[in-house]
C-alpha positions as CSV (number, residue, x, y, z in Angstrom):
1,X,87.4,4.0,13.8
2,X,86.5,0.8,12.1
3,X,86.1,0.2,8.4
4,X,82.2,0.5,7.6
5,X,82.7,3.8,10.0
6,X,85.8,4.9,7.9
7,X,84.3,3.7,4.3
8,X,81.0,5.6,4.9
9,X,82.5,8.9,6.7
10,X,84.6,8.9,3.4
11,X,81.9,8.2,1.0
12,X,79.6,11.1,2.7
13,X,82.7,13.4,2.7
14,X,83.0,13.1,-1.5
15,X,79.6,13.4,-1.6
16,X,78.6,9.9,-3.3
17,X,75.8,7.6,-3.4
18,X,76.4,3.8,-2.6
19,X,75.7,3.1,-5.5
20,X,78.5,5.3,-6.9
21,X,81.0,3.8,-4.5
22,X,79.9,0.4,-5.5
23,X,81.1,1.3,-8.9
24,X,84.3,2.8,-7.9
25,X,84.9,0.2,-6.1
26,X,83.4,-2.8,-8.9
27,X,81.4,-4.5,-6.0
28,X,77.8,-4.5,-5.1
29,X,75.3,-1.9,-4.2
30,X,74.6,-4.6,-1.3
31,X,78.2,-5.1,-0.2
32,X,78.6,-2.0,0.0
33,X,75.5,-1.4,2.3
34,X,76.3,-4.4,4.6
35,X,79.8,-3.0,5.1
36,X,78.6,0.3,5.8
37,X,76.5,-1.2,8.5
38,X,79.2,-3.5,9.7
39,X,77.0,-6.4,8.9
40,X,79.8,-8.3,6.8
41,X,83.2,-7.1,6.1
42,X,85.3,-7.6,2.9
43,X,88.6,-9.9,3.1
44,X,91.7,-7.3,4.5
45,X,93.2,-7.3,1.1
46,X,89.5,-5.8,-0.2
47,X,89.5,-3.2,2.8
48,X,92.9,-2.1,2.2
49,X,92.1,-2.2,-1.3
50,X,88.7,-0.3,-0.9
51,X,89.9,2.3,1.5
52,X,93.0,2.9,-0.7
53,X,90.6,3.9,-3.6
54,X,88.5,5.8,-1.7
55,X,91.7,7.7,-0.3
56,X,92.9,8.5,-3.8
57,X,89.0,9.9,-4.7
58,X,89.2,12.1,-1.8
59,X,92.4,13.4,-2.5
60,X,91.8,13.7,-6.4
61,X,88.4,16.1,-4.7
62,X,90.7,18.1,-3.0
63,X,93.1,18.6,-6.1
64,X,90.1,19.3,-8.2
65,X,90.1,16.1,-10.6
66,X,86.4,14.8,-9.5
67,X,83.3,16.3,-10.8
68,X,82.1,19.3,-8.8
69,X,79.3,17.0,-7.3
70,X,81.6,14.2,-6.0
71,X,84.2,17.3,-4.2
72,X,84.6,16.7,-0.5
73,X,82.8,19.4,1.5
């Protein structure tokens, strides 16, 4: 799995909008669209960077610390 298949599998899994990753992640509603779609990727320090965070929403889902509408299905 490659990272705009690994960042969006992990966004639709907490439930967010790009627009709510973009925040989490304090880049663009754009970037964040083009990586999805593999049309540009982020430097490696940014993917490591952006996968970590998204790792530590999912697992803060599955403890219970997001908002009911961002918990992982």
């Amino acid at each position: 799995m490659n990272f705009a298949e690994k960042l969006k599998a992990s966004r639709e899994r907490l439930g967010l909008t790009q627009a709510e990753t973009a925040a989490l992640l304090d880049v663009s509603c754009e970037a964040i669209s083009k990586w999805e779609r593999g049309l540009s990727t982020p430097a490696a320090i940014t993917q490591e960077g952006a996968l970590s965070r998204v790792s530590s929403a999912e697992r803060a889902a599955e403890a219970g610390g997001v908002p009911k509408k961002h918990r992982a299905k």
